[in-house]
GUMI-466537 format. One record per residue (C-alpha): residue in one letter; x, z, y. Coordinates in steps of 0.2 Angstrom, whole numbers, plus 5000, padded with zeros to 4 digits. Example, Ala and Ser with C-alpha at 12.3 -4.5 7.8 and 13.67 -1.06 7.14 Angstrom:
BEGIN
A506250394978S506850364995
***
This chain:
BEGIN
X503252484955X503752354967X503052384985X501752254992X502152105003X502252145022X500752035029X501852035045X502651855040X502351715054X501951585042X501451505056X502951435061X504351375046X505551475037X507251415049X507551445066X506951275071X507751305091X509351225080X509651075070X510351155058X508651275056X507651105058X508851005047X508451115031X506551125034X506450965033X507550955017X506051035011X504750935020X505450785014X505750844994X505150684983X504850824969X503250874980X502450724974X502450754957X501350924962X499450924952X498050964961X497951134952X499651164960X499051124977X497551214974X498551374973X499651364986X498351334997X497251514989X498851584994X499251545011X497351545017X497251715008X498851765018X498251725034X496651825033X497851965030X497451975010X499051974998X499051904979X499752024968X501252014964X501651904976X503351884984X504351844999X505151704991X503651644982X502551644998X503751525008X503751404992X501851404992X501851375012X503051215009X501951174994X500451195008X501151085022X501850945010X500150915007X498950965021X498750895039X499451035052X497851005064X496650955052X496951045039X496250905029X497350855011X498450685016X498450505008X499650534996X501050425000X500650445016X501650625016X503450635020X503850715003X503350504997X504450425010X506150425001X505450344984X504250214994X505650195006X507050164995X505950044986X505149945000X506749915011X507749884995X506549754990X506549665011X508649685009X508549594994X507249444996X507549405014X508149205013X506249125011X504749155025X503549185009X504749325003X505049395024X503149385026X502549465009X503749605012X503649635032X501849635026X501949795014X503249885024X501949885038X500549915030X501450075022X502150115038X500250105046X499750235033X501150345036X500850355057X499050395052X499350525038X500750605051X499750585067X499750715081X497850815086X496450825075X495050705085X494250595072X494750395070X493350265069X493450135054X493450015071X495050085079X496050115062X495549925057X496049865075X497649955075X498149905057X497849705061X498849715079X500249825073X500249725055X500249565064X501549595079X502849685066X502749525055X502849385068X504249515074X505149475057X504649285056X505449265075X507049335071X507249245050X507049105062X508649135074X509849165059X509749015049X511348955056X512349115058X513449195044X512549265027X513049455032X512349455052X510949355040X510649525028X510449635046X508849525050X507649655040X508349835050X508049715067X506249675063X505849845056X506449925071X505849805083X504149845072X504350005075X503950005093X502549905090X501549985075X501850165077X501150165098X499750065090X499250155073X499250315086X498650235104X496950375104X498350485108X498950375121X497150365127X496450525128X497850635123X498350755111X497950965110X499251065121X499551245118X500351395126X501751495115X500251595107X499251435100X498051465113X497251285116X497551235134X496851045133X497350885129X498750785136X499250595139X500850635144X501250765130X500850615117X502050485127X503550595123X502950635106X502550475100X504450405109X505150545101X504450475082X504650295088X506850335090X506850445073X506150325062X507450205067X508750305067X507950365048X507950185045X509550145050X511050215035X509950135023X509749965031X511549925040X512650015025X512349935009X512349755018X514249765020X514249835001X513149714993X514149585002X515649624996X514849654974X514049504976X515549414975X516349494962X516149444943X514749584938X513349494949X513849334947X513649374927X511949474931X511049434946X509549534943X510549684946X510649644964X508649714969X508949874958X510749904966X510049884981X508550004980X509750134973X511050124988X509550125000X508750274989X510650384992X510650335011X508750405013X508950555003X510050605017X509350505032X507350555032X507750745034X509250735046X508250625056X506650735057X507850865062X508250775078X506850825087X505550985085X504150955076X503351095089X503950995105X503651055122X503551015141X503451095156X501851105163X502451005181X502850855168X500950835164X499650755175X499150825191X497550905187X497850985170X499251055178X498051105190X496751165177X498351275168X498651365184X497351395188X496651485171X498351515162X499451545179X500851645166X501151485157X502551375162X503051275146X501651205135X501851155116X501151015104X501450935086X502350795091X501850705071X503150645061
***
């Protein structure tokens, strides 16, 4: 009779040493799965029986190692790592390849018209302003009031952003012209993901020591992680948006999409797809999802408050969101 699962297992914390990008870039291979969308509710329902059942030291039967490490990557597709609360569906990183691919496929493809740049700036955005809230950092509450703020401003600055630059390239060549899209979105970038996430910026996100003991809120932690989300989704961005111009360049003038033109959008999407399958994890990786700082990098009197009621504690930890 197979012995029972040790209940010793930091599931805590993911599978891979995460102090190495290699460890970070194959948690996030599974993070990122587009498989983990097609899960039921019945399927996410059990996963999280198991791991809640795990951390209150009670093992299903049966269960093993292997098994329990599914369930937990089952659990953290799906459910918020502060809240605990089940995310917006394609709002999860496991939706972000097929949305992706889709979305930026479709703004490569239709970018010559200002009602084409505008409709699709317009979705990108508002998909990307779902996204920074699914993946946010902390677990304070949003009002209706400062999501619907945030969603206009961020919305509106990202897609004038586009407008602005469509504008510049009317009398440049066609190929600098199919680069317009990856410098709006990452211009928009900096604009919507500070914004879909300025409460962070405002009142801070939750610090802890190595032990997840809370030690407060911080300012200065949610600066660092928000530029740390702001420079991988540009870089995530950035295969799929400046490779397949120079190869749609180049099939657009041969004889198959002078014969069949519609295939252009569905070549498109599928190049963008390849490049995002690759891009979204190794780009997560850069950085630790588990960020930390030293405790003289935060503002004088939490650092004051630490010392004086943690004075062990040097470095302090946060989710830095996705």
């Amino acid at each position: 009779m197979a012995a029972e699962l040790s209940t010793s297992i930091n599931i805590k914390e993911p599978r891979w040493d995460q102090s190495t990008f290699i460890g970070r870039a194959k948690h996030f291979f599974t993070v990122t799965d587009p498989r983990n969308i097609l899960l039921t509710n019945e399927q996410l329902t059990h996963a999280h029986k198991v791991i809640t059942d795990y951390r209150e030291g009670n093992v299903s039967p049966g269960l093993t190692e292997d098994e329990l490490w599914r369930a937990k990557y089952v659990f953290d597709s799906a459910f918020h790592p502060d809240t605990g609360e089940k995310m917006i569906l394609i709002g999860r990183m496991s939706a972000q390849v097929p949305m992706n691919m889709t979305i930026t496929g479709c703004m490569m493809t239709f970018y010559k018209t200002t009602p084409a740049v505008l409709f699709w700036q317009w979705i990108n955005q508002s998909f990307n302003a779902i996204v920074n809230y699914t993946n946010r950092s902390g677990d304070a509450p949003i009002t209706v009031n400062q999501l619907g703020t945030a969603y206009v401003s961020a919305t509106t600055g990202a897609v004038a952003t586009a407008l602005g630059l469509n504008a510049l390239t009317k009398h440049i060549s066609p190929l600098i012209g199919r680069f317009v899209p990856f410098a709006a979105v990452a211009a928009a970038n900096c604009i919507n993901i500070p914004l879909m996430r300025q409460r962070e910026l405002q009142h801070g996100i939750p610090i802890t020591d190595e032990n997840d003991n809370r030690l407060g809120e911080s300012t200065k932690a949610a600066q660092q992680a928000i530029s740390q989300v702001v420079v991988s989704r540009i870089l995530m961005a950035s295969p799929g948006m400046a490779i397949p111009p120079f190869l749609m360049n180049h099939l657009e003038k041969k004889a198959f999409l002078k014969r069949f033109p519609w295939m252009s959008a569905p070549i498109q999407v599928s190049l963008v797809g390849f490049c995002l399958v690759f891009a979204t994890p190794l780009c997560c990786a850069l950085f630790p999802q588990k960020s930390s700082m030293s405790v003289s990098r935060l503002e004088p009197e939490l650092q004051e408050k630490i010392r004086s009621n943690h004075p062990g504690v040097e470095r302090v930890y946060f989710n830095k969101g996705l």
